[in-house]
C-alpha positions as a Python dict, from the first residue, in 0.01 Angstrom:
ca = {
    (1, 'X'): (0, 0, 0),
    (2, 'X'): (68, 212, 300),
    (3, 'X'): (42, 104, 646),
    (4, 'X'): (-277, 285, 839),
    (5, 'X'): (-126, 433, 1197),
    (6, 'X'): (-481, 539, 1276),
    (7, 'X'): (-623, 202, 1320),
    (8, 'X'): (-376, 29, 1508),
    (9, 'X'): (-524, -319, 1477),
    (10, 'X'): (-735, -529, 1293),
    (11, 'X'): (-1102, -570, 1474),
    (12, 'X'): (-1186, -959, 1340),
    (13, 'X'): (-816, -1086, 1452),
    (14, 'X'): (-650, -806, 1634),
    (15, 'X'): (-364, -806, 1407),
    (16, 'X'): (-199, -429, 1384),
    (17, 'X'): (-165, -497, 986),
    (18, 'X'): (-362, -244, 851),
    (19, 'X'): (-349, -175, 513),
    (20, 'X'): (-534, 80, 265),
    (21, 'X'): (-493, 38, -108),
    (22, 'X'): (-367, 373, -300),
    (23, 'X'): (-598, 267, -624),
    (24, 'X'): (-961, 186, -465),
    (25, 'X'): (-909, 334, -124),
    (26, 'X'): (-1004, 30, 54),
    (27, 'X'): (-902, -15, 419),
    (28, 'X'): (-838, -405, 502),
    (29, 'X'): (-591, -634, 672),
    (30, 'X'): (-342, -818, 555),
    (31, 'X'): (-341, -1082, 767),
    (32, 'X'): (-738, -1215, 777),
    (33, 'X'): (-813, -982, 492),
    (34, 'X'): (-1127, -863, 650),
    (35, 'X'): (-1225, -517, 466),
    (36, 'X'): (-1284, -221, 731),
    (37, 'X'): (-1418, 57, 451),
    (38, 'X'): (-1478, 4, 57),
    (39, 'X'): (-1402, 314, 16),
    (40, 'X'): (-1234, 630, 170),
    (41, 'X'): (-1331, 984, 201),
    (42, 'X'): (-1183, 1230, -12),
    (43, 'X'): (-985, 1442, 180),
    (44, 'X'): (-865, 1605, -167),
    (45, 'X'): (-955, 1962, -334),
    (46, 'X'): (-1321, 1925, -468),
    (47, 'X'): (-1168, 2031, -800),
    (48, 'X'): (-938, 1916, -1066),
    (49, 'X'): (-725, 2161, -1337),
    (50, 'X'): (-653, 2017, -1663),
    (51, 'X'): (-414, 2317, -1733),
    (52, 'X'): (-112, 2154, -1938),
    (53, 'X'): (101, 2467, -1828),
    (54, 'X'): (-4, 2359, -1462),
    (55, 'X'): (-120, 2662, -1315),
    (56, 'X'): (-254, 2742, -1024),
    (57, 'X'): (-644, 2821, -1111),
    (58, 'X'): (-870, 2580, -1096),
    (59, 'X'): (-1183, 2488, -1234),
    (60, 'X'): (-1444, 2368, -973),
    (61, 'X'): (-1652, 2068, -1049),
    (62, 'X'): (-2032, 2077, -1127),
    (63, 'X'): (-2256, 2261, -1369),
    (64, 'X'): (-2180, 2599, -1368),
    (65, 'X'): (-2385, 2899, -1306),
    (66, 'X'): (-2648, 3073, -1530),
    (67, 'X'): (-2841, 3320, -1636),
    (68, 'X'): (-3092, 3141, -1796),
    (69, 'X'): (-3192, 2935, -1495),
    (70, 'X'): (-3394, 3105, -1255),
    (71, 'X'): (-3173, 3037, -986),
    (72, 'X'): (-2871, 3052, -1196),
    (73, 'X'): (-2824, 2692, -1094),
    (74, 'X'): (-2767, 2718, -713),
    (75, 'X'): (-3081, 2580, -564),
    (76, 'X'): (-3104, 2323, -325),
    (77, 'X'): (-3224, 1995, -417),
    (78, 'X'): (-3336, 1720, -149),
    (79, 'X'): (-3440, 1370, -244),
    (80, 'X'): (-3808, 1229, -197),
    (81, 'X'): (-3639, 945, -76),
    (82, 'X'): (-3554, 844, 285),
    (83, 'X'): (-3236, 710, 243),
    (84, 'X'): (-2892, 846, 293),
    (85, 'X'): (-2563, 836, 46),
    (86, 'X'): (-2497, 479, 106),
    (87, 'X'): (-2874, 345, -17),
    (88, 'X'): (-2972, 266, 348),
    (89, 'X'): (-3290, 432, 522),
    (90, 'X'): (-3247, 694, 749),
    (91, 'X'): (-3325, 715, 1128),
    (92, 'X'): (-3653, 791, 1291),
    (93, 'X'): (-3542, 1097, 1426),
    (94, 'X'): (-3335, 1205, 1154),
    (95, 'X'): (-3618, 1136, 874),
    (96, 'X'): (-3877, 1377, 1081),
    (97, 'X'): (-3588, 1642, 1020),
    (98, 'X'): (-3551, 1595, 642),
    (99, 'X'): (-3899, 1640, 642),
    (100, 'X'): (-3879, 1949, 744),
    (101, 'X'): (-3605, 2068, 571),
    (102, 'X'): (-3771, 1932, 279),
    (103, 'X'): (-4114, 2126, 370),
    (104, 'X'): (-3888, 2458, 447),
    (105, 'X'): (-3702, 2406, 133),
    (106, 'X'): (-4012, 2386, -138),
    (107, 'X'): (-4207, 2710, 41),
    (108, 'X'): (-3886, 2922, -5),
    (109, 'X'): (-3841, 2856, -386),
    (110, 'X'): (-4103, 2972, -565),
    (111, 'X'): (-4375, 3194, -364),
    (112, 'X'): (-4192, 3546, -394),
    (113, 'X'): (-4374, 3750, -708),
    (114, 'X'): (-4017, 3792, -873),
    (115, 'X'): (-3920, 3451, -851),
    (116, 'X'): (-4220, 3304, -1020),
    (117, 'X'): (-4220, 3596, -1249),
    (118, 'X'): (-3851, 3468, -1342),
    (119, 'X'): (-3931, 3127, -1358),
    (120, 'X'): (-4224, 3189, -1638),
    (121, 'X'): (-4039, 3399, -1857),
    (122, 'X'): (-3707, 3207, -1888),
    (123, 'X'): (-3909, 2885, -1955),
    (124, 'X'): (-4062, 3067, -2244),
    (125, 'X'): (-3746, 3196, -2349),
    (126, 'X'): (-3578, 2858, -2331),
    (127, 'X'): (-3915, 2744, -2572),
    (128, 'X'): (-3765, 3014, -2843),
    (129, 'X'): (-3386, 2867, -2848),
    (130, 'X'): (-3535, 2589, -3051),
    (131, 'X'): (-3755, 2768, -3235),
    (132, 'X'): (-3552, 3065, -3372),
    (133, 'X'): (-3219, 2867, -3370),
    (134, 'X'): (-2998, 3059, -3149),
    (135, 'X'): (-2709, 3006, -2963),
    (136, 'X'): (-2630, 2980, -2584),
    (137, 'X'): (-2500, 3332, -2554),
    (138, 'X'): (-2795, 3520, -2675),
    (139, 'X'): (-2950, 3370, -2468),
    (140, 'X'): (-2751, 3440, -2164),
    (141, 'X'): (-2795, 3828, -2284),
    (142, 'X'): (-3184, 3837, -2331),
    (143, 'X'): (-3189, 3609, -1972),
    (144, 'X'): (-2964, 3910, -1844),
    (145, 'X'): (-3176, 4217, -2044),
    (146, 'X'): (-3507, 4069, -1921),
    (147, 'X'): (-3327, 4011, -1520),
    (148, 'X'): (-3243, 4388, -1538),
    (149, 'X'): (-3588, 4496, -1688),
    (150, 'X'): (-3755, 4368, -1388),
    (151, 'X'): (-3516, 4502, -1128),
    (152, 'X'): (-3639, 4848, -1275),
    (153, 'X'): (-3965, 4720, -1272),
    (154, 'X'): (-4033, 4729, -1579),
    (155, 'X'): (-4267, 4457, -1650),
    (156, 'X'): (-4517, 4526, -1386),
    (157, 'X'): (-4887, 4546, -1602),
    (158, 'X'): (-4680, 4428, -1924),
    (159, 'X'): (-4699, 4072, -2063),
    (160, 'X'): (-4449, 3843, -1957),
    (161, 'X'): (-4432, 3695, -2343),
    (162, 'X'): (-4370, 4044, -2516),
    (163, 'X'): (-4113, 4139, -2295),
    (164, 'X'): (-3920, 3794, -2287),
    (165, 'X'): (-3964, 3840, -2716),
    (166, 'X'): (-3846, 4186, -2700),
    (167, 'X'): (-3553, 4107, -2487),
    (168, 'X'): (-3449, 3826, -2737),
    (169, 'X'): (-3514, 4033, -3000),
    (170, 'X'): (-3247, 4300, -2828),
    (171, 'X'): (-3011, 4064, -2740),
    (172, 'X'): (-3012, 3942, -3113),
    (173, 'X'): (-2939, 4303, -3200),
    (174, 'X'): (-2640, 4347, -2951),
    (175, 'X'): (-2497, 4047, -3082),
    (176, 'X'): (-2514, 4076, -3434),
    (177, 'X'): (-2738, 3747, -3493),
    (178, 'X'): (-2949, 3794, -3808),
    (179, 'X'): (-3284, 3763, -3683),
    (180, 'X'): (-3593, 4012, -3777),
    (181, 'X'): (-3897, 4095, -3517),
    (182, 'X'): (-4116, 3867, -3764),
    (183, 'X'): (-3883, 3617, -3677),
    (184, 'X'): (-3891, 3649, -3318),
    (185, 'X'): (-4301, 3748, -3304),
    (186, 'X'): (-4425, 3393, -3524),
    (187, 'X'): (-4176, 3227, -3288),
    (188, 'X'): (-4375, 3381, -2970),
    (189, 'X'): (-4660, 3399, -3145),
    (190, 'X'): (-4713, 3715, -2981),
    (191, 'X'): (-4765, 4017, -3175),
    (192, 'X'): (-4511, 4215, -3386),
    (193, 'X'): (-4673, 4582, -3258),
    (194, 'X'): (-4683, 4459, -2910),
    (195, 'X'): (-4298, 4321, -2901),
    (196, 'X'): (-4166, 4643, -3094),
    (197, 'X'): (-4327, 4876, -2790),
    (198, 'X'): (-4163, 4679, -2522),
    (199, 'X'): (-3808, 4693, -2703),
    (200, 'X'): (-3847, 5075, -2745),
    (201, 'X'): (-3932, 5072, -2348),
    (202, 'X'): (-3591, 4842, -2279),
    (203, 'X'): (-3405, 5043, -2549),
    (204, 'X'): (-3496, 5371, -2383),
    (205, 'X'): (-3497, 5255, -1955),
    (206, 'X'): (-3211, 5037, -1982),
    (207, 'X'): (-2979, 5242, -2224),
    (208, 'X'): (-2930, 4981, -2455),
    (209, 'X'): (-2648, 5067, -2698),
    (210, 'X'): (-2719, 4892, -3003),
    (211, 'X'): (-2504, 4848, -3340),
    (212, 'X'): (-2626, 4860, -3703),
    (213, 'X'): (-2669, 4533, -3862),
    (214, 'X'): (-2454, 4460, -4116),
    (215, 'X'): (-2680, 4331, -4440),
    (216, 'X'): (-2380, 4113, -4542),
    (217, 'X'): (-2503, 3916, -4243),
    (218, 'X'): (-2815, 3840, -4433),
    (219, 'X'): (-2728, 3750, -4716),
    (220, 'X'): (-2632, 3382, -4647),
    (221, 'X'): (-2911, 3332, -4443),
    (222, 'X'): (-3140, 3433, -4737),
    (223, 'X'): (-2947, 3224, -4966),
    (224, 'X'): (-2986, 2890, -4769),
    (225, 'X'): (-3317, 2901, -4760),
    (226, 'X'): (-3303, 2940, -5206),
    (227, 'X'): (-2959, 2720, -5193),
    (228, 'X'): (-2787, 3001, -5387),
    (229, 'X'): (-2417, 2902, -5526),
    (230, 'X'): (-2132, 3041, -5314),
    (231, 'X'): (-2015, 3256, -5623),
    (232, 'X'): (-2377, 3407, -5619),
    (233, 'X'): (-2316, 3516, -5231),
    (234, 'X'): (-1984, 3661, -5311),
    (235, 'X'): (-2046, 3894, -5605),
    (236, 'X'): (-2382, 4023, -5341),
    (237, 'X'): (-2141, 4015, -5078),
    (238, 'X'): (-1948, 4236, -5324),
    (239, 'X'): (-2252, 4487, -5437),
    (240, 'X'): (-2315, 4559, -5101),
    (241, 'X'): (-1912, 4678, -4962),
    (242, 'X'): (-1962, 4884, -5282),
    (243, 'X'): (-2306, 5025, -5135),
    (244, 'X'): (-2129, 5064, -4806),
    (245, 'X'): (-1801, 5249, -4939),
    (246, 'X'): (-2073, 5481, -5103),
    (247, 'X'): (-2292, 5534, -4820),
    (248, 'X'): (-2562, 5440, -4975),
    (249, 'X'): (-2682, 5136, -4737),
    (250, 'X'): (-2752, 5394, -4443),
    (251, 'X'): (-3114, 5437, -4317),
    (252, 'X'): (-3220, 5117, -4587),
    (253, 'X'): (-3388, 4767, -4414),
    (254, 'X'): (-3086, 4563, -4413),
    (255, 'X'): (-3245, 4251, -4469),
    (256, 'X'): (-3444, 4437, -4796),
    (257, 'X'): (-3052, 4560, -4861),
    (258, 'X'): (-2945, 4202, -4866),
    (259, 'X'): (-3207, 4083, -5071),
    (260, 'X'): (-3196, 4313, -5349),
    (261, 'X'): (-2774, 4269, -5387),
    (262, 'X'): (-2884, 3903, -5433),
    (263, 'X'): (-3129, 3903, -5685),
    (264, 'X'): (-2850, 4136, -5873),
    (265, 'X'): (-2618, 3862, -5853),
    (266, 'X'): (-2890, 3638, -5999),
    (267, 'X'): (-2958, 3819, -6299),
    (268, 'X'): (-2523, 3842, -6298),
    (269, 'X'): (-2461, 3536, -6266),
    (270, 'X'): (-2803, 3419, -6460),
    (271, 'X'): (-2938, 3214, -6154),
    (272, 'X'): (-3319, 3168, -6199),
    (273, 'X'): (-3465, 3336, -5901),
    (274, 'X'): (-3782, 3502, -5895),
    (275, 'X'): (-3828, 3799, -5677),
    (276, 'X'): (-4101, 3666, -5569),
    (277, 'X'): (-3891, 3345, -5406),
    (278, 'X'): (-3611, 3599, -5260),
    (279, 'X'): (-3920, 3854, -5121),
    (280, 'X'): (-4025, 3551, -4928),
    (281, 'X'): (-3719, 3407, -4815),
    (282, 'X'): (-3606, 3777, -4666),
    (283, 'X'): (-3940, 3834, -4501),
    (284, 'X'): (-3956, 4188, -4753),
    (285, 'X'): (-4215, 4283, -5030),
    (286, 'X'): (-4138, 4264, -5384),
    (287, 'X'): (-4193, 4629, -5396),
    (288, 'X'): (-3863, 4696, -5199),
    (289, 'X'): (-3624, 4464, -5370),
    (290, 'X'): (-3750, 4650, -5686),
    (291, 'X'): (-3687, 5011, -5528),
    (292, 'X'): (-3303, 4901, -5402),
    (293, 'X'): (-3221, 4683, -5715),
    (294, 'X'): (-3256, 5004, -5900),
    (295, 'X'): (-3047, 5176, -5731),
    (296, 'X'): (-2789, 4865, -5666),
    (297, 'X'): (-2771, 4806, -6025),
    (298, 'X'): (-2696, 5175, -6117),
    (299, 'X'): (-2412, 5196, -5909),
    (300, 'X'): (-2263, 4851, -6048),
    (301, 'X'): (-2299, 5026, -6415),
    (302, 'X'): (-2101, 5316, -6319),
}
């Protein structure tokens, strides 16, 4: 307890005994106990660091920003209700100003083109994370691909769904997540011609450097869907650094890659798979696994 100079003396018995507690932060006296505040203001930092080596940079409270909101999280938000902090109802005057504020506040959210633009096509892109099973960063990259798409203006006349697909779609590319443009156009339900064209435009206007997927990437997604043995995976795994060291997986579908090294290890390892069952699992044609499993299976002789 530490004595409060500011309030010199109690206002029930005039006592200068002033006391506020360090715990609760209640302000009372200690003679009559009457209790001046429940609770005091936080004069503190509005942040707390949890950094055991106890440096100096903090971490500020709140959700934090992102790209996947339309406005990243920073918008202002005023209650319906008439009442302030403390539960009690506000003023005459002072509820014909939150009014206002409140009318001011909803006109200057969402009547600009962009913004409503924005708003449609990251609540269709957050409708995707669920259905093609991605994780938050992809997301934050197609959010970010699709935000610089229409600062280049570059989905004026186009529709909103194939270009929030197509920037998913790219932002599965650039990071490496296994995911084909059937995958991403059943998910949309938009169509597989129409997404394609507006990743060529984003590919092309925005630069996009993209890396080659790696086929070993698809291989255990095509084997969970079949639940292939882990010693199955490896010796594909396997076939295809072999088809890599050679050269031989360059200009191939990866996913058709993938799916042909694992119906090798089947017949290896003398798993029962029918290439019908891995042609649908990979999203190929039976046609291809046949082509590549020729040539996979040559190699492996040698």
């Amino acid at each position: 307890m530490v004595v409060n100079n500011s309030v010199p003396s109690c206002v029930r018995c005039g006592k200068k005994s002033m006391l506020i507690d360090d715990v609760t932060g209640e302000q009372f006296c200690a003679k009559c106990g009457f209790v001046v505040s429940e609770k005091a203001d936080a004069s503190g930092p509005e942040w707390r660091s949890f950094q055991k080596d106890g440096g100096s940079d903090p971490a500020r409270t709140g959700a934090p920003s992102s790209l996947t909101i339309h406005d990243m999280g920073l918008s202002t938000v005023i209650n319906p209700l008439n009442k302030d902090a403390s539960g009690k109802p506000l003023a005459a005057s002072m509820k014909s100003t939150i009014e206002r504020l409140r009318t001011w506040d909803s006109r200057s959210q969402a009547h600009q083109p962009v913004d409503r633009n924005l708003r449609q096509a990251l609540g269709e892109l957050n409708k995707l994370k669920d259905k093609v099973a991605i994780s938050a960063n992809v997301l934050e990259k197609a959010a970010y691909i699709y935000r610089k798409a229409l600062e280049k203006k570059l989905v004026r006349g186009r529709s909103i769904s194939a270009m929030i697909a197509a920037s998913l779609y790219a932002a599965c590319r650039d990071t490496e997540t296994p995911r084909t443009l059937r995958d991403i156009a059943d998910a949309a339900n938009v169509k597989r011609k129409d997404i394609a064209r507006c990743y060529r435009l984003l590919h092309h206007e925005l630069e996009l450097k993209m890396p080659v997927v790696d086929p070993i990437q698809c291989v255990a997604r095509i084997s969970s869907k079949l639940d292939i043995t882990e010693k199955t995976k490896r010796y594909a795994i396997k076939v295809l650094k072999d088809a890599q060291e050679r050269k031989e997986s360059a200009g191939k579908d990866p996913m058709g890659l993938a799916a042909s090294a694992l119906y090798l290890s089947c017949v290896k390892n003398g798993v029962s798979v029918t290439q019908r069952d891995i042609a649908e699992a990979a999203g190929v044609t039976e046609v291809t696994i046949r082509n590549r499993y020729k040539g996979l299976k040559t190699n492996q002789e040698d």
